[in-house]
N, C-alpha and C positions, 0 to 999 in steps of 0.2 A: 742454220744447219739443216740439212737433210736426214732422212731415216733411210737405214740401208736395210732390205727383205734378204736375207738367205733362206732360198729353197730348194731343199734337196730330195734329192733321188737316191734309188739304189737298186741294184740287182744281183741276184747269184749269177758267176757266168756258167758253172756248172757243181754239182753235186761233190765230182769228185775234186772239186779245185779249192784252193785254199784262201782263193781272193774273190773281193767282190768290188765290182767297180761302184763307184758313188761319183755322181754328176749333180751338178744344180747352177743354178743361176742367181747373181745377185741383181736386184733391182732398187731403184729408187722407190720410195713414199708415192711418186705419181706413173709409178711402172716403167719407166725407160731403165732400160739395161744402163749398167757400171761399169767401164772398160779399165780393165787396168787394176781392180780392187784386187787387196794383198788377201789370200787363203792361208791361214794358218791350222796345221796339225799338228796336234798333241798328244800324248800317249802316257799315260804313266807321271802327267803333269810334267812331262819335258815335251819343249819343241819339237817336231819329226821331222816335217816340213813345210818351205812357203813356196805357194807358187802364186802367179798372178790370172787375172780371168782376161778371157778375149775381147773384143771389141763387140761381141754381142753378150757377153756379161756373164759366160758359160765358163762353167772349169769342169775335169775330171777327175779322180783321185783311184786308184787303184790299193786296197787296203789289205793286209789281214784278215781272214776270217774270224781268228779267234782272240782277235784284240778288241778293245775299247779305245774310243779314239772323241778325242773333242773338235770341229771344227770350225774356226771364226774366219767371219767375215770381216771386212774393213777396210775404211777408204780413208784418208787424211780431208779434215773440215764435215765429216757425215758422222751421225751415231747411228749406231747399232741397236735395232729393233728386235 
């Protein structure tokens, strides 16, 4: 099995805005991007949403401000590091 990195980003898009965007990339144990790994968001311990990452191993996620939010990485056959 392999080790899968989630690393994330974030930024305000602006002061008055309610959202902030969160980007990151998944990676393998020996750095090659994960095409295709499932992104899940959580909120409040329910599901919010999944989306999948691109072929260079990127996703985006557009959140709440003022929420708390859990987000996992995963790939079927890899564990999570």
């Amino acid at each position: 099995m392999a080790l899968v990195y989630l690393w994330l980003f974030y930024f305000k898009v602006k002061a008055q805005e309610r959202f902030v965007k969160v980007w990151g990339v998944v990676l393998s144990e020996n750095g090659k991007a994960i095409k295709n790994a499932t992104i899940t968001l959580y909120a409040d311990e329910a599901k919010v949403k999944t989306i999948q990452t691109n072929p260079r191993g990127e996703f985006s996620l557009q959140l709440a401000h003022s929420k708390s939010f859990i987000i996992v990485a995963s790939k079927y056959g890899m564990v999570a590091k």
